[in-house]
N, C-alpha and C positions, 0 to 999 in steps of 0.2 A: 504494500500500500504506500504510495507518495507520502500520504502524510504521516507515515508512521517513519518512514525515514528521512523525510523532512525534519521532524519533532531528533530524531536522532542526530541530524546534525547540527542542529541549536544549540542542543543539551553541550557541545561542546565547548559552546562560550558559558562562561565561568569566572568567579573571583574564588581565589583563593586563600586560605587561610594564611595567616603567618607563619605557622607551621610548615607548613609548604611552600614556603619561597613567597608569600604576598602577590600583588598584583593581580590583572586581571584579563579574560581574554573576551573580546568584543567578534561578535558574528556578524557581518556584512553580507547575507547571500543576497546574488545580481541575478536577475533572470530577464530573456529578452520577451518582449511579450508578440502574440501575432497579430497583426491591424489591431496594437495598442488596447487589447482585449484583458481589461483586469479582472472580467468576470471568470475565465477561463479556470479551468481545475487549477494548473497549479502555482499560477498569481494568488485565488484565495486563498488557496492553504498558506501559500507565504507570510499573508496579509494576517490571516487569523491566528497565528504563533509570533510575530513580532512586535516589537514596539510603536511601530508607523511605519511607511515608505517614502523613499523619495522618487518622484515618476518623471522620468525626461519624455520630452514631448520632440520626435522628429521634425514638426513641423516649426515647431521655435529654434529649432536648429535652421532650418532652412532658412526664416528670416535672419539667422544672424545673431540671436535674442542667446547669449550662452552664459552663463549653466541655463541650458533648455530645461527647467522646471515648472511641472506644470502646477501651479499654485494649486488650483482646484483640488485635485488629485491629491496630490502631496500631502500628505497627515501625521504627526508624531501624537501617539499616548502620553509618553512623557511631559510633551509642551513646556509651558513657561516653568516645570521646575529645575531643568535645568542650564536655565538662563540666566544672564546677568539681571536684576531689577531692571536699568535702565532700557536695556531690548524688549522690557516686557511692555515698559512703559510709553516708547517708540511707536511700537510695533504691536499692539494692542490689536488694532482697528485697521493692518496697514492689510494683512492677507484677505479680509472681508471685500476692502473697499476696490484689491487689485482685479478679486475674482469677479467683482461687479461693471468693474471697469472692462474688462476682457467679452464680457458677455455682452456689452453697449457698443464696445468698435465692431464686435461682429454684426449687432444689429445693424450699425452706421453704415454698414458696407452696401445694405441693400437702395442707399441713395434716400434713406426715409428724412424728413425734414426736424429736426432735433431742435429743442428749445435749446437757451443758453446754456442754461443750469447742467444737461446733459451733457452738451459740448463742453462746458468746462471740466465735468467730470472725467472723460474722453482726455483731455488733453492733459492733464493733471497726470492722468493714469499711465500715458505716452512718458512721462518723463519721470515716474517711478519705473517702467522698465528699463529708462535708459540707466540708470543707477543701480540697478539691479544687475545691469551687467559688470565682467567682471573676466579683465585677462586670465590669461593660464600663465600658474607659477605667479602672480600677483596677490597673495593677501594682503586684506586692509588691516592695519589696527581696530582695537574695538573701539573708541574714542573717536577716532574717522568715522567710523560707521553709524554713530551714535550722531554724530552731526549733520552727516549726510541724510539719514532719513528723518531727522528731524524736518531739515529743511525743506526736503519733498515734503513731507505729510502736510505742513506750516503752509504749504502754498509759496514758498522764498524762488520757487524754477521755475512758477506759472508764466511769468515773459520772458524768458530763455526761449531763444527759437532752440529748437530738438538740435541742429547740427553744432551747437554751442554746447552740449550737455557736459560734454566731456571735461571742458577746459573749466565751466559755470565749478562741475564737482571738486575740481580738484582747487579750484578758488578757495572753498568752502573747508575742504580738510587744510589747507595751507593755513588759514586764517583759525582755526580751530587749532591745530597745533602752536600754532607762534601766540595767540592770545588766549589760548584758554588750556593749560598746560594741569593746573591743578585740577580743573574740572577732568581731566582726562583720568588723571591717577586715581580719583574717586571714583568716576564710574568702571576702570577695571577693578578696583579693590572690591567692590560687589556694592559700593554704596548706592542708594537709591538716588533716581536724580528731581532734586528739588527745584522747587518752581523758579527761585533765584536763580538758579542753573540753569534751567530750560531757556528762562528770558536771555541771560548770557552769550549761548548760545546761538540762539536764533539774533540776537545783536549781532552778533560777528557775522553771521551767515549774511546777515542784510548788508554788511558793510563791506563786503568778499563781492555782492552782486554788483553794488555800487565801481568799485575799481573793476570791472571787469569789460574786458574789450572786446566787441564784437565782432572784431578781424582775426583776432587773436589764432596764432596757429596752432591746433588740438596737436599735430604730426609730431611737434618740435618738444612737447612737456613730458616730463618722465615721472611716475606715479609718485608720492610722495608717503614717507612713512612705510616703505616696503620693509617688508620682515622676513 
């Protein structure tokens, strides 16, 4: 039975006692699915023995869109516990609002006539996935990241044209690292991030958009804070 030798090889991720040398071993099974079929036998069994999945979507690949993950889909059990406060705090309200977004460009597509409100939503949402993207072999700090989606969520990239995304981000983590340094050591220390904080924050973000040049060449800037 799959799932009986599925469940067998779970069982081999483990923590160990002290006794036994400590540590811990973490199970990662990948499986490919067929026309992205997670109903299929042996997606749920997968789905039903682990913590959550992460589901890459070939077609966000295609656009370009990488880590191609498909928000929707994508689920952890675990969630907000083991995350920083401040990602929770971020990021609260960010995977609802992306997955709502995603389902209103499809709609858009069919040329239907959209009020503001919707279109703003739409366009907002366009510049959460530009942020979401993310070189290979490029990690951000968490302190960049924490900035960064502040600022999407805050509405700070709404008049950024899209092909400015790139250079508007890294405005944003520059100005966040050079002025707001202790805020960063707090929210990696696990401290929650407080509303003095948050306003800080989104100040600097506002003041990163302000100096930022519109010719400005994206090719020529090298990530900052890489680790």
């Amino acid at each position: 039975d799959v799932f009986y030798l599925h469940s067998r090889l779970l069982e081999r991720a483990t923590h160990l006692r002290p006794e036994h040398g400590g540590g811990s071993l973490s199970a990662l099974p990948i499986i490919e699915t067929e026309a992205q079929n997670l109903s299929a036998y042996i997606p749920t069994n997968l789905i039903s023995i682990t913590d959550g999945q992460i589901v890459l979507s070939p077609e966000l690949a295609r656009k370009g869109i990488l880590p191609a993950v498909d928000v929707g889909e994508s689920v952890s059990r675990v969630g907000g516990k083991t995350q920083l406060p401040a990602y929770r705090a971020i990021a609260a309200e960010l995977r609802l609002a992306y997955s709502q977004f995603e389902e209103l460009e499809n709609f858009a597509r069919f040329g239907t006539r959209l009020d503001e409100a919707t279109r703003q939503t739409i366009e907002r949402g366009r510049r959460v996935r530009e942020v979401l993207k993310q070189r290979q072999y490029q990690p951000l700090p968490v302190a960049e990241q924490i900035a960064v989606l502040l600022a999407v969520t805050e509405g700070v990239f709404d008049s950024i044209p899209l092909e400015q995304m790139a250079v508007a981000e890294q405005a944003v983590r520059a100005q966040a690292v050079t002025h707001c340094p202790g805020i960063g050591a707090r929210i990696t220390s696990g401290s929650p991030l407080s509303d003095a904080e948050r306003d800080t924050l989104l100040a600097a973000a506002r003041a990163a958009m302000v100096n930022l040049r519109p010719d400005a060449d994206t090719q020529s800037l090298l990530p900052l804070g890489k680790s």
